[in-house]
C-alpha positions in Angstrom: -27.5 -14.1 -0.2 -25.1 -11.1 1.3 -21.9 -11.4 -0.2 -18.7 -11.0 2.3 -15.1 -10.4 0.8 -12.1 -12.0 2.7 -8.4 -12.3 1.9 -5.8 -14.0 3.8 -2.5 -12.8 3.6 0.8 -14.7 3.4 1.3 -15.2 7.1 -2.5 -16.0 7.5 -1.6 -19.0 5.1 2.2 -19.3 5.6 1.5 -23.1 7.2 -1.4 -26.0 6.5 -2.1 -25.4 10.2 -2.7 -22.1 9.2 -4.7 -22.6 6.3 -7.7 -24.7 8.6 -7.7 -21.9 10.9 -8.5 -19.4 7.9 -10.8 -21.6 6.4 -12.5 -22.2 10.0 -13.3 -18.2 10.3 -14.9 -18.4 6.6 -17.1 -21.3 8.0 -18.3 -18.7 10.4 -19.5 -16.7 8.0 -21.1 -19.1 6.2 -22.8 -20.1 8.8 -24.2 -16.3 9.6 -25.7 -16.7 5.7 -23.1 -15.1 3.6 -21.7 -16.5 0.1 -18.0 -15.8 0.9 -15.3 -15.0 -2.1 -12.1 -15.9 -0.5 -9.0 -14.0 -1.5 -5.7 -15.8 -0.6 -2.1 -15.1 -1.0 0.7 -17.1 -1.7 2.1 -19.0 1.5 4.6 -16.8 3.5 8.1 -16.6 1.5 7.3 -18.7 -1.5 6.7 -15.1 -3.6 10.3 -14.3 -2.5 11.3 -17.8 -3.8 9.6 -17.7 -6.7 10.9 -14.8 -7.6 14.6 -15.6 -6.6 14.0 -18.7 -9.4 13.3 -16.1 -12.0 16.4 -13.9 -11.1 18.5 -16.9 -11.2 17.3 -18.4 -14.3 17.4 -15.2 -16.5 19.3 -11.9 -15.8 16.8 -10.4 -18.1 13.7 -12.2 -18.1 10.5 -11.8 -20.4 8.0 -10.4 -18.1 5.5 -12.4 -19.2 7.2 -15.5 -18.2 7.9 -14.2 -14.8 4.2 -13.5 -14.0 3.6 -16.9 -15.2 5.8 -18.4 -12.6 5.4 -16.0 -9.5 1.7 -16.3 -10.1 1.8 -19.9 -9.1 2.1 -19.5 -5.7 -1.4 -18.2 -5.2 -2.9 -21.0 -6.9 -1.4 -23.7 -4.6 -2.9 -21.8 -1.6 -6.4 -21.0 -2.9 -6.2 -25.3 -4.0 -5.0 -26.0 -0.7 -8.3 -23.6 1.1 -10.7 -25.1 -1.1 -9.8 -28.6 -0.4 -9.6 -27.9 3.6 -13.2 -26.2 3.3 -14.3 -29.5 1.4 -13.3 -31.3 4.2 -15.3 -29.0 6.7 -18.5 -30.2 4.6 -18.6 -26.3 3.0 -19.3 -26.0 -0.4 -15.8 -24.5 -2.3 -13.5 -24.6 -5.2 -10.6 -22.5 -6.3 -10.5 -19.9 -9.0 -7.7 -18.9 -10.7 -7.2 -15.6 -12.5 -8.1 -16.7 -15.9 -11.2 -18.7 -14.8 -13.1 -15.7 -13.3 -12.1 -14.1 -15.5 -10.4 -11.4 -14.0 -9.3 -8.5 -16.8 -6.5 -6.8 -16.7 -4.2 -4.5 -19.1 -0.9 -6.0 -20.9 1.4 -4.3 -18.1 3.0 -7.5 -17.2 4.3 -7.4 -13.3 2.3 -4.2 -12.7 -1.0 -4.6 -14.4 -4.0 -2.8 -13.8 -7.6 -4.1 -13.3 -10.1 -3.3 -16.1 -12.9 -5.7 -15.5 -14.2 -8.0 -13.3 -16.9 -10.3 -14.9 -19.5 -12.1 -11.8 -21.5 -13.9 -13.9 -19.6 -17.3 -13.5 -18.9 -17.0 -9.7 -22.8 -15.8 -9.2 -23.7 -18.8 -11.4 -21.7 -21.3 -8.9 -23.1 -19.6 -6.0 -26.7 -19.9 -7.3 -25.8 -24.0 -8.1 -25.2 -23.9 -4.0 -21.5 -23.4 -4.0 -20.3 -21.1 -0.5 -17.5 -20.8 -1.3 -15.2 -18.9 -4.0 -11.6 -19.5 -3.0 -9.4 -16.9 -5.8 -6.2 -16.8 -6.0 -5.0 -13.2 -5.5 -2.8 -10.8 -7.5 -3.2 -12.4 -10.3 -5.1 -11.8 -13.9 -5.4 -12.1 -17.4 -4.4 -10.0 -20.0 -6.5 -9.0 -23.3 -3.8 -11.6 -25.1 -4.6 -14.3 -23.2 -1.7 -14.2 -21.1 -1.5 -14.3 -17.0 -0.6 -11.6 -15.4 0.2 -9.7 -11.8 -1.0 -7.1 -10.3 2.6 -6.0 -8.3 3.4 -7.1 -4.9 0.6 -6.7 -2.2 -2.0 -7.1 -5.3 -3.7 -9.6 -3.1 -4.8 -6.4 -1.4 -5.9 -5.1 -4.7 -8.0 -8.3 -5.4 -10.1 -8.2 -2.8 -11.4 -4.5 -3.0 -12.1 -5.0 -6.4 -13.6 -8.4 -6.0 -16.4 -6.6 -2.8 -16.9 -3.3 -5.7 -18.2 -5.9 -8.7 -19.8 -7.6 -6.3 -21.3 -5.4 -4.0 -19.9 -6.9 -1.3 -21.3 -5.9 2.1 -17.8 -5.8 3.3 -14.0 -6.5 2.7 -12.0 -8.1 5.5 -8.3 -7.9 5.4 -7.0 -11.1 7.2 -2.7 -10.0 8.0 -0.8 -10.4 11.0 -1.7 -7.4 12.6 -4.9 -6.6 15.2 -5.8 -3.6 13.3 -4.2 -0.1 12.2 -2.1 2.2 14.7 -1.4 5.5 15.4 2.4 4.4 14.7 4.2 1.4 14.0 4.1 0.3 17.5 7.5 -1.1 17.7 8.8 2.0 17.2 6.1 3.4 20.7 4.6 0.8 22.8 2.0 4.0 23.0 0.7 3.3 19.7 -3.2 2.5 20.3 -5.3 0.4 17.5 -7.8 2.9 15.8 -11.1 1.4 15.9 -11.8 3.4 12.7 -10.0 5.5 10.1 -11.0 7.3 7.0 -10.3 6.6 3.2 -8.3 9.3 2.6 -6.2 9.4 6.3 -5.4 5.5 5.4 -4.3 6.4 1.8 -1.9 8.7 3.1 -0.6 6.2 5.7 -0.3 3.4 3.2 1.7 6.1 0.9 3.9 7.6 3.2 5.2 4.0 4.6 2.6 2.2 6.6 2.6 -1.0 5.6 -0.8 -2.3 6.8 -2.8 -2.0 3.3 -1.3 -1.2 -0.1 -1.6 1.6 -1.7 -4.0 1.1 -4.5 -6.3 -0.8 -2.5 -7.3 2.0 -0.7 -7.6 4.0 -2.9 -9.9 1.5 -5.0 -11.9 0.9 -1.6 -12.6 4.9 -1.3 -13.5 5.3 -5.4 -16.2 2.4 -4.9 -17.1 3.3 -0.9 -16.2 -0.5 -0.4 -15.7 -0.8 3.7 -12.5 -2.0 4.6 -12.2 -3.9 8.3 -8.4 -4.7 8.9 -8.2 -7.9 11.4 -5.8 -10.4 12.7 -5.8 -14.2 11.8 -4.1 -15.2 15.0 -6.7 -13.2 17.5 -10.5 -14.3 18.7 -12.7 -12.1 16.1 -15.7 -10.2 17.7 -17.9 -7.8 15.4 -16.1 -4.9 16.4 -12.5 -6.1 15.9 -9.9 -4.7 14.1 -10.0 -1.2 12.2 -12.6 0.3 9.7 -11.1 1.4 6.9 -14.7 4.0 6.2 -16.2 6.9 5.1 -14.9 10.5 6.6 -18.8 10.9 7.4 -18.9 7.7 9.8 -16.0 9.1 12.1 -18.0 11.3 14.9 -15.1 13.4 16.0 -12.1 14.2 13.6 -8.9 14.3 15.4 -6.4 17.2 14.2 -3.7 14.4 14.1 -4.7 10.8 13.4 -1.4 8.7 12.9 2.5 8.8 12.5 3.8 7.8 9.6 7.8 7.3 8.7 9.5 5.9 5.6 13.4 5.5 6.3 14.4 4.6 2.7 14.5 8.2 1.5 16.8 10.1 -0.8 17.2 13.8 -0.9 18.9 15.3 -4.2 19.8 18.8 -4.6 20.6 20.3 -8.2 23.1 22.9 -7.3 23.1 26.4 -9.6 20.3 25.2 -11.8 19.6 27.8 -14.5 16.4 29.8 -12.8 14.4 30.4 -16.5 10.8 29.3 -17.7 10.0 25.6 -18.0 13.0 24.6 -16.0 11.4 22.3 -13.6 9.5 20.6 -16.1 13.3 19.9 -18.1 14.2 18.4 -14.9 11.4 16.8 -14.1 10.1 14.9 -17.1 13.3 13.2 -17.4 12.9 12.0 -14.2 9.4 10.6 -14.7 10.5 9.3 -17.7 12.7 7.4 -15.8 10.5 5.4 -13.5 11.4 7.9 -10.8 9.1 8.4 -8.0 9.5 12.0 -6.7 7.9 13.3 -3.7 9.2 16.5 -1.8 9.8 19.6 -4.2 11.6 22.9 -2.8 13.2 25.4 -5.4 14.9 28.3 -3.5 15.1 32.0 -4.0 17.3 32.7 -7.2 20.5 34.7 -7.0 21.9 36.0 -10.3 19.5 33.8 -12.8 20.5 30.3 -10.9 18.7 28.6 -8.5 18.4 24.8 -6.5 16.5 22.7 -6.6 15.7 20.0 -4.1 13.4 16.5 -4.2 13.3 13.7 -2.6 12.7 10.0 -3.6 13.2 6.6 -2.6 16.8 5.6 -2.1 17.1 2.8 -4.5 16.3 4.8 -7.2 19.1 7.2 -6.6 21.0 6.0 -9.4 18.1 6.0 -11.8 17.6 9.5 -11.2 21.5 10.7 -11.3 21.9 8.9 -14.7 18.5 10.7 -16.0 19.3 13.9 -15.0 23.4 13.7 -16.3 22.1 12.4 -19.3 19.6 15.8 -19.6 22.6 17.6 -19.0 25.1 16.2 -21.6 22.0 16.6 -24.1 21.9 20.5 -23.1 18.1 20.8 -21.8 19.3 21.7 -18.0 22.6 23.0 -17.0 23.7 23.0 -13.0 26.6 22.9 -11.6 27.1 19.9 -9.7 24.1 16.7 -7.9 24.5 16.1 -4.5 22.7 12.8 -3.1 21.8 12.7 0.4 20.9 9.0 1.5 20.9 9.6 5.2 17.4 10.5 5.5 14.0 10.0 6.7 10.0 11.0 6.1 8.1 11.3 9.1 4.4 12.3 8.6 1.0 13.6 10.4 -1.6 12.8 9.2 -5.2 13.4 10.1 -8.5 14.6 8.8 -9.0 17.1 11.4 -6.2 19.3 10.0 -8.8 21.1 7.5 -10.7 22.4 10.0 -8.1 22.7 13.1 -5.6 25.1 13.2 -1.6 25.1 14.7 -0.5 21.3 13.8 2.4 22.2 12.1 3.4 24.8 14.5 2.9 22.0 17.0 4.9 19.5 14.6 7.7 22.0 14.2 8.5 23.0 17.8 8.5 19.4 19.0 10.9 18.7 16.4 12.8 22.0 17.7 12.4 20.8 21.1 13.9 17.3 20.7 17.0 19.0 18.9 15.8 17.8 15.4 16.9 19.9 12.1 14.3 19.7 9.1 15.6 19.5 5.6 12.8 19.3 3.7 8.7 20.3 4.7 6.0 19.0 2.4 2.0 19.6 3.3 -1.1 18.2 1.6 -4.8 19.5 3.5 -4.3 16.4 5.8 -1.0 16.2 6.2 2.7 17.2 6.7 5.8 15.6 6.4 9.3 16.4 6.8 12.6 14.9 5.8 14.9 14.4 8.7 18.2 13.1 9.4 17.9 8.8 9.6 19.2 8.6 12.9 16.5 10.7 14.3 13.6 8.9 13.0 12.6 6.9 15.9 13.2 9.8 18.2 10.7 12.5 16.1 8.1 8.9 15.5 7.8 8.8 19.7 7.9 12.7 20.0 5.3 13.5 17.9 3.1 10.5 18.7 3.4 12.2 22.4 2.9 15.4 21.5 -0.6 14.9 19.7 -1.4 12.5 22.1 -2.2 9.7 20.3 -2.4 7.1 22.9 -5.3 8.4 24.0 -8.6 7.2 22.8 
């Protein structure tokens, strides 16, 4: 039989009411002649919870304890879908991490998947099970131990569950209809895409669109695994939602596909840096060395053998980075003359495709910023994209002026 992938998210299983409604879309697909791997979340706020218990039980906790406990979640849902499928006379049972077995490294909270065995889930579905309810975001490592994948592993899960199994397609049940060309309570403009490439949703899903995480996606475009993003709370037809797909099954490629923003941005500014070889790798590895996740890099013109230099990250790891890089400084690798933190900030993005072949998008991006009376403070470009760091309280203004100016509502 065709294998199908799905995975519910937290607010696709947040309630028991919930839960049947899921489990009645996977009887659908049973009934079209699919054997369906499940991939489920834990219910709506109990990660959060569980979570909170771990924080309030140990100020510095074993990390291995903590997966054991947040993991737990997962496992009352994919219980809970197995048992309502039972009762819908469809062959199920729940997996858990460990029983798949799904392989993973030792990095406990973070861990990354290494293997993903089918021989005892294909041996089930040969026996005439339908059905294989797994809890997501969860593993085991090569000691034995359970382990997580990092929040929106669920995400994760399921890609990697339709690559080993050549699935015929992953659907991503959340609580939205599809993906945007914004976050459309920022521009009731924004229009569903009924497709969107790998690498235009990677970029998305990196510079702050929440839809799909990160490494999903970019799991989904290593294996070609199609990705259909849906609703749990809408009537499905075949062509709902957005499909996540090869660049080469998108007829026309738009120069602009979607708006992106982030608003928890940092920018920080080393003032009067020494300007000499292997300077902003002194800077640098320090910082990457400290968890830090940099995006934006400008160095100006030197004057006089000094130079700044200017990055941005995400705002909560502004002190992370200001203790790394005084620490490289009392130890004598960098000198400068003073760190200035600007916290105030925001990324907005375009992104699209059809920037490798069409010419003028960021002279279009620029003068609409202009236009609307927006300063940039930072400009960073990729082939399909360009973002720019902007003052906070302009975000939602350059989101909607952009989104017009490419005209994105229009199909």
């Amino acid at each position: 039989m065709p294998v199908l992938v799905m995975k519910f998210g937290g607010t696709s299983v947040a309630t028991l009411d919930r839960i049947k409604r899921a489990a009645k879309r996977v009887g659908v697909e049973v009934a079209k002649g699919y054997d369906v791997i499940v991939i489920v979340s834990a219910m709506s706020g109990k990660t959060n919870e569980l979570v909170g218990w771990v924080n309030e039980t140990s100020k510095f906790y074993d990390a291995r304890e903590y997966d054991a406990v947040v993991s737990s979640g997962e496992n009352v849902t994919a219980g809970l879908m197995a048992l309502t499928l039972q009762e819908m006379d469809v062959p199920a049972r729940s997996w858990q991490g460990w029983q798949v077995p799904l392989k993973t490294n030792s990095a406990h909270s973070q861990a990354r998947i290494e293997e993903i065995p089918t021989d005892n889930i294909s041996a089930k579905f040969a026996e005439g099970m339908k059905v294989a309810v797994v809890a997501g975001f969860q593993g085991i490592s090569p000691e034995g131990r359970i382990t997580t994948l990092g929040r929106g592993g669920s995400d994760t899960t399921a890609v990697a569950f339709a690559a080993a199994f050549g699935a015929e397609r992953c659907d991503i049940y959340t609580d939205v209809d599809g993906v945007y060309t914004t976050d459309p309570r920022i521009t009731d403009k924004a229009r569903k895409l009924d497709k969107i490439a790998f690498e235009e949703m990677l970029e998305l899903a990196s510079l702050g669109a929440k839809v799909l995480q990160t490494r999903s996606v970019e799991l989904a475009m290593r294996f070609g695994v199609r990705l259909r993003v849906l609703s749990s709370f809408e009537e499905q037809s075949d062509e709902a939602g957005t499909l996540v797909c090869a660049e080469e099954e998108i007829m026309e490629n738009r120069p602009v596909s979607g708006i992106a923003y982030s608003r928890d941005e940092a920018k920080m500014t080393l003032i009067s840096v020494a300007d000499r070889p292997g300077i902003a790798a002194a800077i640098f590895g320090p910082l990457a060395e400290a968890g830090i996740n940099v995006d934006m890099i400008i160095q100006n013109i030197a004057e006089e053998g000094r130079t700044d230099m200017t990055f941005s990250c995400p705002v909560d790891q502004v002190a992370r980075a200001e203790k790394a890089l005084n620490a490289a400084k009392d130890s004598g690798d960098i000198n400068f003359h003073d760190l200035v933190a600007d916290t105030n900030v925001a990324k907005v993005s375009a992104v699209g495709i059809g920037m490798r072949s069409q010419s003028g998008v960021a002279a279009q991006m620029f003068k609409t910023l202009s236009d609307e009376g927006v300063n940039i403070k930072v400009i960073a470009t990729s082939e399909i994209k360009i973002s720019v760091l902007i003052d906070r309280k302009y975000m939602e203004l350059a989101v909607q002026a952009l989104h017009d100016a490419f005209e994105l509502e229009k199909a």
